[in-house]
C-alpha positions as CSV (number, residue, x, y, z in Angstrom):
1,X,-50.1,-14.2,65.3
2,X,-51.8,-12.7,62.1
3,X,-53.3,-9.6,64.2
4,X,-49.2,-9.0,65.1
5,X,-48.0,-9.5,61.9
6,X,-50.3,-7.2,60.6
7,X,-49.8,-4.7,62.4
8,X,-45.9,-4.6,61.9
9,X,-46.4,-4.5,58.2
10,X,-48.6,-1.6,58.8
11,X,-46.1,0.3,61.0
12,X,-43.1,-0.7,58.7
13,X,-45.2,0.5,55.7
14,X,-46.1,4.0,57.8
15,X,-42.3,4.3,58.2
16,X,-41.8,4.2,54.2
17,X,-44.6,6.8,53.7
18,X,-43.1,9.0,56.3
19,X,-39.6,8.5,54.6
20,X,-41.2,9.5,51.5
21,X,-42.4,12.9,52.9
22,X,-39.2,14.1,54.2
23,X,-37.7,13.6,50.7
24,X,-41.4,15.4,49.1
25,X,-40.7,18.4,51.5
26,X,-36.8,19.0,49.9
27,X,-38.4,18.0,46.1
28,X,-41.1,21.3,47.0
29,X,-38.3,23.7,47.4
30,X,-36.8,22.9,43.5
31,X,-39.5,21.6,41.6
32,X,-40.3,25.6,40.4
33,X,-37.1,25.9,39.8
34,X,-36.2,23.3,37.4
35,X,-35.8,24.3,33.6
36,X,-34.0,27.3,32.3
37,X,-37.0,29.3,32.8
38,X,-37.6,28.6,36.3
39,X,-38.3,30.6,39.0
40,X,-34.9,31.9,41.4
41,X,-34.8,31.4,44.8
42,X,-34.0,34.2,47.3
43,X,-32.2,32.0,50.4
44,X,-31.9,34.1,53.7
45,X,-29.7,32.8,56.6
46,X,-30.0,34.9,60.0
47,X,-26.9,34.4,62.6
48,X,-27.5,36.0,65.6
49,X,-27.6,34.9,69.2
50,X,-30.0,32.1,68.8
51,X,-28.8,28.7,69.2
52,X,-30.7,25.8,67.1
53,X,-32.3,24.5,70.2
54,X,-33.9,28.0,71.3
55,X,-31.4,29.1,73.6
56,X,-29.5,32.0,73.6
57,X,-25.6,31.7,73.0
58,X,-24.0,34.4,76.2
59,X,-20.3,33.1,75.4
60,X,-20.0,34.3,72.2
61,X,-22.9,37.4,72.0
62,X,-23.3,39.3,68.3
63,X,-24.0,43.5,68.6
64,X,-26.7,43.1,65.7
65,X,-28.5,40.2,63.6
66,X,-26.6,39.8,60.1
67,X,-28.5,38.9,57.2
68,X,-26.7,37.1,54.2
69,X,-28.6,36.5,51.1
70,X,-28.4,34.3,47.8
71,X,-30.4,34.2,44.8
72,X,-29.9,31.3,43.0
73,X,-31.9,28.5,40.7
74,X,-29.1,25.9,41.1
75,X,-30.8,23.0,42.9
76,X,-27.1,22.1,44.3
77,X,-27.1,25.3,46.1
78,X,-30.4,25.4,47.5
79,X,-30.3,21.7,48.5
80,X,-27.3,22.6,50.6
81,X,-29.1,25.5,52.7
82,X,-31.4,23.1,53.8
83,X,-31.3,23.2,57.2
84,X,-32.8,19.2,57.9
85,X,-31.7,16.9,60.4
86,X,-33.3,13.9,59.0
87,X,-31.2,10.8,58.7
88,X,-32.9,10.4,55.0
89,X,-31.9,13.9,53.6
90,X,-28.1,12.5,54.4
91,X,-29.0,8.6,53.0
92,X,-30.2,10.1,50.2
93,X,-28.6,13.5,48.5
94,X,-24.5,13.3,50.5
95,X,-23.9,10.8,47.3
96,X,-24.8,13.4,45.1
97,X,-23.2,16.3,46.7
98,X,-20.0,15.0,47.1
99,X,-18.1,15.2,44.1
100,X,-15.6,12.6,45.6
101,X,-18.9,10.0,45.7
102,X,-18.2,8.9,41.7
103,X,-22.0,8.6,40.8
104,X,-22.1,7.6,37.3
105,X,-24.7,9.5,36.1
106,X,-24.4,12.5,37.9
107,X,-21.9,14.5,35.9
108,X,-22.5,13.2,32.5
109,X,-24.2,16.3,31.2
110,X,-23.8,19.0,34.0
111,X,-24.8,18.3,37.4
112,X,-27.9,17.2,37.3
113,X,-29.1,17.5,40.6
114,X,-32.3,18.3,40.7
115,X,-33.1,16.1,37.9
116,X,-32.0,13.1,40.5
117,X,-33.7,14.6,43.5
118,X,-37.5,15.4,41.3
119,X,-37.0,12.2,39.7
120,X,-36.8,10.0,42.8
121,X,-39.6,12.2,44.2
122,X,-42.0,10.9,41.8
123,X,-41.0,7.4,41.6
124,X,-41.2,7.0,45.8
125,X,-43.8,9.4,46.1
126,X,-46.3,6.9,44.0
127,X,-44.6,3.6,45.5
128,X,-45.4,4.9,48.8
129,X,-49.0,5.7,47.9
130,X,-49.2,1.8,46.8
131,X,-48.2,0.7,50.0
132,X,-51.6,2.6,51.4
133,X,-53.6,1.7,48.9
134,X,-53.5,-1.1,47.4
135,X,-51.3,-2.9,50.3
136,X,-48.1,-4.2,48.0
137,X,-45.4,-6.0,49.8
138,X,-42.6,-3.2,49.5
139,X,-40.1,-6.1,48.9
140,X,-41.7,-6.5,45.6
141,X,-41.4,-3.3,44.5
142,X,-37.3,-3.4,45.0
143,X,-37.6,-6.5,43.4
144,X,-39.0,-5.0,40.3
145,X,-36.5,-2.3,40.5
146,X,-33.5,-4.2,40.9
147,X,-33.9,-7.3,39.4
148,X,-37.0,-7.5,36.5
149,X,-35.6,-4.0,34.5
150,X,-31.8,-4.6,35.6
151,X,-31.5,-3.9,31.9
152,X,-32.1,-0.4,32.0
153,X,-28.6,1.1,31.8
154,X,-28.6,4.4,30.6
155,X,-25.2,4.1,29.9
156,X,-25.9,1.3,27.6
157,X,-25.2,1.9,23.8
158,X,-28.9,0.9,22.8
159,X,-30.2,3.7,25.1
160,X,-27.3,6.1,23.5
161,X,-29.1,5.1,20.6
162,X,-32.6,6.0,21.5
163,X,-31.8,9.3,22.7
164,X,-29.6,10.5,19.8
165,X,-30.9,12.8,17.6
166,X,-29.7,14.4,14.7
167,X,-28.1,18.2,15.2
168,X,-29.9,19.9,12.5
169,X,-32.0,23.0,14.7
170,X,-32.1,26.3,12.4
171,X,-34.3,28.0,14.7
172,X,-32.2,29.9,17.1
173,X,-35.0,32.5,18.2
174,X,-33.1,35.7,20.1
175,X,-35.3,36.6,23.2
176,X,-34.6,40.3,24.3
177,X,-37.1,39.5,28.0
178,X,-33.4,37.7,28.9
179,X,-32.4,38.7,32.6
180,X,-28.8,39.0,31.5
181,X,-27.5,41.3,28.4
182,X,-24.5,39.5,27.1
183,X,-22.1,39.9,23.8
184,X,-20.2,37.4,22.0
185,X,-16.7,38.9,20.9
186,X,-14.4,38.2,18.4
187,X,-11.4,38.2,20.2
188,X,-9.8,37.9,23.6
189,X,-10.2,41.1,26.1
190,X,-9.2,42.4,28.8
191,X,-10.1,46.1,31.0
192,X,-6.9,48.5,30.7
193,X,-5.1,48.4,33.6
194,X,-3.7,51.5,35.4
195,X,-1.2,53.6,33.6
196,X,1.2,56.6,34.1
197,X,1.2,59.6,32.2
198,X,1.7,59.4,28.8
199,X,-0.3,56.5,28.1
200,X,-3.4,58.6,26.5
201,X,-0.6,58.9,22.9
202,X,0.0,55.4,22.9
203,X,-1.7,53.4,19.7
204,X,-5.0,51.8,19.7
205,X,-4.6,49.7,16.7
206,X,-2.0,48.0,15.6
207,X,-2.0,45.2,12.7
208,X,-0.5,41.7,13.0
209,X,1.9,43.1,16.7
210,X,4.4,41.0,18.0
211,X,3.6,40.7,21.9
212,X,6.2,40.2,24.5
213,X,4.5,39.0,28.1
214,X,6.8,40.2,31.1
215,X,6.8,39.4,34.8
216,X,9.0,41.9,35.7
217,X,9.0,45.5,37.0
218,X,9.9,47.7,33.5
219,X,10.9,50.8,35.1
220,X,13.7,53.0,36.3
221,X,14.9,52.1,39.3
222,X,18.5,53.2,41.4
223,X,21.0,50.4,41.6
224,X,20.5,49.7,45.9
225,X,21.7,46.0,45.9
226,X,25.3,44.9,45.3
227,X,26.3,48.4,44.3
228,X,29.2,50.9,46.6
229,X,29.5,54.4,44.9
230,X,31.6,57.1,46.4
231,X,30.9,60.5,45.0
232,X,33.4,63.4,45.5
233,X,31.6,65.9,43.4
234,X,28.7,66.6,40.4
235,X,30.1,66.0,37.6
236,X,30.8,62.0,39.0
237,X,27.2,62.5,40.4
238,X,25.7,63.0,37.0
239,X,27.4,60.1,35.2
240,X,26.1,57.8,37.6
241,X,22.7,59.3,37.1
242,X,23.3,59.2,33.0
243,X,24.9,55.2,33.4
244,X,21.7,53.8,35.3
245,X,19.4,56.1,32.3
246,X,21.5,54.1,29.8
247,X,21.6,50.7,31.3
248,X,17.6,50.8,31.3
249,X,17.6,52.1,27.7
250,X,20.1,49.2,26.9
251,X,17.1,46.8,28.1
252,X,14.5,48.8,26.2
253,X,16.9,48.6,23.1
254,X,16.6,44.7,23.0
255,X,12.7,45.4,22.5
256,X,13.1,47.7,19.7
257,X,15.5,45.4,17.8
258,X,12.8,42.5,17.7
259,X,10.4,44.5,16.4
260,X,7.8,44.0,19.4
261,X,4.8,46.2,18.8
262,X,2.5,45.0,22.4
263,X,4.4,45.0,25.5
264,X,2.5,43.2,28.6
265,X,3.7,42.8,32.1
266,X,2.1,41.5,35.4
267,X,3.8,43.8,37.3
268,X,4.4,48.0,37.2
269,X,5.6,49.6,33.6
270,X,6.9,53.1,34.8
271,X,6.6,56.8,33.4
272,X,9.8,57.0,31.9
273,X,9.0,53.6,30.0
274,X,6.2,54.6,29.1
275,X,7.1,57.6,27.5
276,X,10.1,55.8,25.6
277,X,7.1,53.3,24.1
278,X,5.3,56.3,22.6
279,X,8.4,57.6,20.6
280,X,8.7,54.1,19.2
281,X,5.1,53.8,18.7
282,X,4.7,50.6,20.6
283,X,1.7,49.8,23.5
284,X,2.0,48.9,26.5
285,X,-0.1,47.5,29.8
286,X,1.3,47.3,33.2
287,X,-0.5,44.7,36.1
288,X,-2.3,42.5,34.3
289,X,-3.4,39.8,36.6
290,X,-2.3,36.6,36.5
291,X,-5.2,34.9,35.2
292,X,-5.8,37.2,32.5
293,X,-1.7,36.8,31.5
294,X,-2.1,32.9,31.8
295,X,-5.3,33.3,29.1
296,X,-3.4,35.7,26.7
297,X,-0.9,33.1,26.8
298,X,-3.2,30.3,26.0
299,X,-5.3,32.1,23.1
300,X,-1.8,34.0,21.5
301,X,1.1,31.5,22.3
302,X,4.2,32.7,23.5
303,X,6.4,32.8,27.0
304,X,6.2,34.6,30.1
305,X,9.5,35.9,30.4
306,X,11.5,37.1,33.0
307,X,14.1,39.7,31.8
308,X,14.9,42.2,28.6
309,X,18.7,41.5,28.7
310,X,19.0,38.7,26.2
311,X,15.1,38.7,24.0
312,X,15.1,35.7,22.3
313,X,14.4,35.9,18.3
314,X,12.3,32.6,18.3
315,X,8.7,33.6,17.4
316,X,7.6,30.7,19.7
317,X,8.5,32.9,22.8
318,X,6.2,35.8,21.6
319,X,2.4,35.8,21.2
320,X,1.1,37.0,17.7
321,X,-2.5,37.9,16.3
322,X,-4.4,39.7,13.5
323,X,-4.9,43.0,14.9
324,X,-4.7,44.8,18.3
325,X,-7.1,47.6,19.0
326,X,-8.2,49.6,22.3
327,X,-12.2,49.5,22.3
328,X,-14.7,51.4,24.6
329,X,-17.6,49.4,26.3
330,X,-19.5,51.6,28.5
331,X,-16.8,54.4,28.9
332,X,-14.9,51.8,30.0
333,X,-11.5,51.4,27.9
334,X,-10.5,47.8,26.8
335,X,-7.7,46.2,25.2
336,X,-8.8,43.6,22.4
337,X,-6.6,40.8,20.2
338,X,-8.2,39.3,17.6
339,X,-7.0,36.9,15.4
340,X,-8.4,34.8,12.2
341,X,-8.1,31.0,11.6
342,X,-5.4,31.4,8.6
343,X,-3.3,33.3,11.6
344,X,-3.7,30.8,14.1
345,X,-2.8,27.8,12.0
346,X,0.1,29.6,10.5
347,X,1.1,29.9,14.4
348,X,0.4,26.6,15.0
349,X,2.7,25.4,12.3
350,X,5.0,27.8,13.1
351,X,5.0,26.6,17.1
352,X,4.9,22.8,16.1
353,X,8.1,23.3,14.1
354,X,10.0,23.6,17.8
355,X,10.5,20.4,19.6
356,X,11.1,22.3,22.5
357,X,7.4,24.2,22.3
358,X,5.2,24.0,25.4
359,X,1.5,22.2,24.7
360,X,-0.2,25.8,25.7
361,X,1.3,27.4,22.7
362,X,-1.0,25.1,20.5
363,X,-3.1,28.1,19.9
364,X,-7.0,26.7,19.3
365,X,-8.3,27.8,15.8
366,X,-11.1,30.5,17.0
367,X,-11.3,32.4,20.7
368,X,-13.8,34.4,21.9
369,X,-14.7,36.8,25.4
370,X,-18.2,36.3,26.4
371,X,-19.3,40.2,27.7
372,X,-21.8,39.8,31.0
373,X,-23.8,42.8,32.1
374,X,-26.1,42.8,34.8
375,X,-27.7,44.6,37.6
376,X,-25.7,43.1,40.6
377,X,-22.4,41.0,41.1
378,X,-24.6,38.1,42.3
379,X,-26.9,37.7,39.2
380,X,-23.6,38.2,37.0
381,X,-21.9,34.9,39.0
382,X,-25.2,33.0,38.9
383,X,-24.7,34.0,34.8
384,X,-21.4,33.0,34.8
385,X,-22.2,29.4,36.7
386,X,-25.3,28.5,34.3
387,X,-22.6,29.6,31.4
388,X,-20.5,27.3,32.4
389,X,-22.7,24.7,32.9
390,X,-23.7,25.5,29.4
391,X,-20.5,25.3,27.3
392,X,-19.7,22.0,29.5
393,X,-22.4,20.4,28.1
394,X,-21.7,21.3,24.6
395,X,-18.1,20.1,25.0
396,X,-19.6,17.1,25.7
397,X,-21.5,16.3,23.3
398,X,-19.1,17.9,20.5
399,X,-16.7,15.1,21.7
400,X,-19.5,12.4,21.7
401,X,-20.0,12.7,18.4
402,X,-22.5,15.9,17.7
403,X,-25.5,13.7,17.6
404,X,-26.9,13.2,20.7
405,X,-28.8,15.7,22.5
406,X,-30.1,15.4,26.1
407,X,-32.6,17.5,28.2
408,X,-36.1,19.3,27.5
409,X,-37.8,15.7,28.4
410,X,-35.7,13.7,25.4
411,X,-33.8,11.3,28.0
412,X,-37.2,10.6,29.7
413,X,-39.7,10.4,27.2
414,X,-36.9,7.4,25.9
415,X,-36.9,5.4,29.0
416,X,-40.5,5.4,29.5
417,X,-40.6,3.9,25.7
418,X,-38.2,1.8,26.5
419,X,-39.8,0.8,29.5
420,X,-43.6,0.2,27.8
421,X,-41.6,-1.9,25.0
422,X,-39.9,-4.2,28.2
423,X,-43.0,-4.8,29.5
424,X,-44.1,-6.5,26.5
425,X,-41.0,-8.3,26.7
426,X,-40.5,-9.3,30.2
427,X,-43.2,-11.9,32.1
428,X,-44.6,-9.8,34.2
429,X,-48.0,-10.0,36.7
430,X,-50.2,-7.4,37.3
431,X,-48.3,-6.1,40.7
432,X,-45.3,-6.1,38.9
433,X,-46.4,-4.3,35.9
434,X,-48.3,-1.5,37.9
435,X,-44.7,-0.9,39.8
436,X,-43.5,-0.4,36.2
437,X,-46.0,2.2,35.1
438,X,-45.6,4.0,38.1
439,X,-41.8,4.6,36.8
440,X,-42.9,5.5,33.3
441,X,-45.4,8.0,35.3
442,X,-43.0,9.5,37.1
443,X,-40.8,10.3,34.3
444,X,-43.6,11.7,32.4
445,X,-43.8,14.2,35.7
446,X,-40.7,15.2,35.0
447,X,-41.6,16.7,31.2
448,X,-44.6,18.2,32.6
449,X,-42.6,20.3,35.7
450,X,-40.4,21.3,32.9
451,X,-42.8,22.4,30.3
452,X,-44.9,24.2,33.1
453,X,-42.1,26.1,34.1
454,X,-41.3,27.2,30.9
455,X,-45.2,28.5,30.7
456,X,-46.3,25.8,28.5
457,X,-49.1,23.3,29.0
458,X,-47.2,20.3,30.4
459,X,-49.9,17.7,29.7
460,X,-50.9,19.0,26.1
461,X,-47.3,18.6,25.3
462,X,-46.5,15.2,27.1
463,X,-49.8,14.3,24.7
464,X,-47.8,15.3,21.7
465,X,-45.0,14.3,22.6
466,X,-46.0,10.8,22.7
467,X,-48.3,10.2,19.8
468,X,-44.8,11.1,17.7
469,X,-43.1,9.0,19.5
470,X,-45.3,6.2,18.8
471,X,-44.7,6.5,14.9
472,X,-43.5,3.9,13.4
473,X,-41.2,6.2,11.7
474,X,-38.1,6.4,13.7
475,X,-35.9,9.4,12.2
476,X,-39.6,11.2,12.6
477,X,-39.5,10.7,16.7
478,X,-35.8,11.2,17.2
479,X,-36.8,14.9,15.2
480,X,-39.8,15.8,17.6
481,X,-37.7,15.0,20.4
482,X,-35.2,17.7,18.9
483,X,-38.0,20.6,18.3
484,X,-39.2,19.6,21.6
485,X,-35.7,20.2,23.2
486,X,-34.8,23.4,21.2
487,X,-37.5,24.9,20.5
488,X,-40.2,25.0,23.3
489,X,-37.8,23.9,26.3
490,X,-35.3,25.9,25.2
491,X,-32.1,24.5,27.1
492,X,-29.2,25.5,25.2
């Protein structure tokens, strides 16, 4: 009865150790790509003919093999081109892919993926190897994890405590080896959008303009709908010709009259009203996209407005800012509005006077366009995901309170403190308190990958690292956390 018992603790313990390999294999594929100066990853999917199971698929043949590629570092992405039909790749990683799965954790401070995934990695990876080794009951070890450090909530305000640091980095070291060239400017802007002849006189800088945002056609156009005219000769011919002229430059009239220096539309602004902005000295820019008219709302205030028969003289239904001016960026022509903070809060003000205002003419104190050059399309939207990702996580921790500051080994290097400083606490034995060092071990994996990656010695530093950490002076090891984060990791 021993002999059988045995050997089912053997075969349940070989069924751990083989779990723990399939989710080793998917930790492979990211753990060079964790850190923002990881490695990329160049995935390749073929679709041809072949079915998954060898066979060839007649029903639906394919003339030629396609290839799509992707080069990405986002450990979301790559873990979803896995192609793995184990029952453990679904028990483990669907919680985190799902958005609709509310982990707790998970989108905190981006998405943290492969933080999770390398993490877990580690801590089965050297359970599993106690199972072989030294025999553990694996009962104990979930015993350990759920119920001796239930505690450990990194949610917990103690832990918010340990990982705050102070926001005090000066050093803010430009690297020009960046992948992507980028500028910061002062201003919202936007690529000119086609225009009829003429448009070369109109101005390219105008101070303090008055902007009017149209979704309509501002155009001649012959009366077709509703209309019956019955011509007997010229003469009647030509007045109908002068009348629709007059009726347009009726509607234009209504522009002049508010003094409206920037006219935008999202749809056509014709020849002939182009040419009658030029003799008033007033710019214009026809099809501009709806998502670029929904941000110039936003950033200027104002209404998108649907006629020019009856212009209201409320300033809240026009967008306003410091200057207007039409810049070049690789012989490319853009439109730019700028606008100071003593402008924006008078707008505010003025905007807040209204009961009837909107909440998206609040205009914010200080906008900016982030400019993103790059070789291809698809290192310019991998530039534009890590960005976002990026400002996310500053948003974050601006509304937490600007003193806590996560990544470049901070979060872990805390918990495995906190963890040593529990052990002392807690009655542990010996089993139980090797389970614990494994976890501590396996966070300290984590600083290493990430200082590796980033071309620094990973051990040296996790050496460092944790003699500050074990000062007695607090303030000094919340700073080396901060100088480790910034300056040698450098995540943000």
């Amino acid at each position: 009865m021993y002999n059988n018992n045995n050997n089912n603790y053997n075969v349940l313990n070989e069924r751990i150790v083989e779990n723990c390999k399939e989710l080793e294999l998917i930790a492979s594929y990211l753990i060079d790509s964790f850190g923002p100066y990881s490695g990329v990853k160049i995935i390749s999917r073929i679709s041809d003919d072949k079915q998954e199971d060898g066979s060839t698929n007649y029903d639906n043949p394919s003339l030629i093999s396609t290839l799509n590629s992707v080069v990405t570092k986002d450990s979301m992405t790559i873990v979803r081109s896995l192609n793995i039909d184990s029952p453990i790749y679904h028990i483990l990683l669907d919680p985190l892919l799902k958005h609709k799965q509310k982990v707790p954790f998970l989108f905190l401070h981006g998405n943290g993926v492969g933080q999770i995934i390398l993490l877990l990695n580690q801590i089965l990876k050297r359970c599993s190897s106690m199972l072989t080794t030294l025999n553990l009951d694996p009962q104990l070890i979930v015993n350990v994890l759920n119920v001796r450090i239930d505690n450990l909530d990194i949610n917990n305000y103690s832990i918010q405590s340990i990982i705050g640091t102070k926001n005090n980095c000066s050093n803010n070291n430009d690297d020009d080896g960046n992948t992507f060239v980028y500028r910061v400017i002062d201003g919202i802007l936007f690529k000119q959008t086609f225009s009829y002849a003429g448009s070369s006189s109109l101005p390219r800088f105008i101070s303090k303009p008055k902007i009017l945002l149209l979704d309509i056609n501002v155009e001649l156009k012959h009366q077709k709908e509703y209309a019956t005219l019955e011509i007997n000769s010229m003469n009647q011919y030509q007045q109908f010709i002068d009348l629709e002229r007059n009726l347009f430059l009726n509607q234009l009239d209504n522009i002049y009259k508010n003094n409206i220096n920037v006219v935008l539309s999202t749809k056509s602004i014709g020849d002939f009203a182009t040419q009658e902005f030029v003799k008033h000295g007033i710019q214009c820019s026809g099809r501009v996209d709806g998502q670029t008219m929904n941000r110039i709302k936003c950033a200027l205030g104002g209404e998108i407005q649907s006629t020019l028969l009856d212009l209201a003289e409320d300033i809240q239904f026009y967008g306003r800012c410091d200057t207007f001016k039409q810049i070049l960026i690789d012989n490319e022509k853009y439109q730019l509005f700028t606008m100071n903070s003593d402008n924006s809060s008078e707008n505010n003000n003025n905007s807040n006077k209204s009961n009837n205002s909107s909440n998206n003419n609040n205009n914010k104190s200080k906008f900016g366009t982030i400019l993103l050059s790059g070789s291809t399309s698809i290192f310019l939207e991998e530039a534009e995901i890590g960005l976002r990702d990026t400002i996310k996580v500053i948003d974050r921790i601006a509304k937490s309170g600007g003193n806590v500051v996560v990544g470049g080994g901070a979060m872990e290097m805390s918990l495995a403190c906190h963890l040593e400083s529990l052990k002392s606490e807690l009655d542990l034995s010996p089993k139980e308190s090797l389970v614990v060092d494994t976890i501590i071990d396996s966070l300290h994996s984590l600083i290493v990958t990430l200082s590796r990656n980033c071309g620094f010695n990973g051990s040296q530093l996790l050496s460092e690292l944790q003699s500050k950490y074990n000062n007695n002076d607090s303030s000094r090891s919340k700073e080396c956390v901060l100088i480790f984060t910034c300056d040698q990791s450098c995540l943000l």
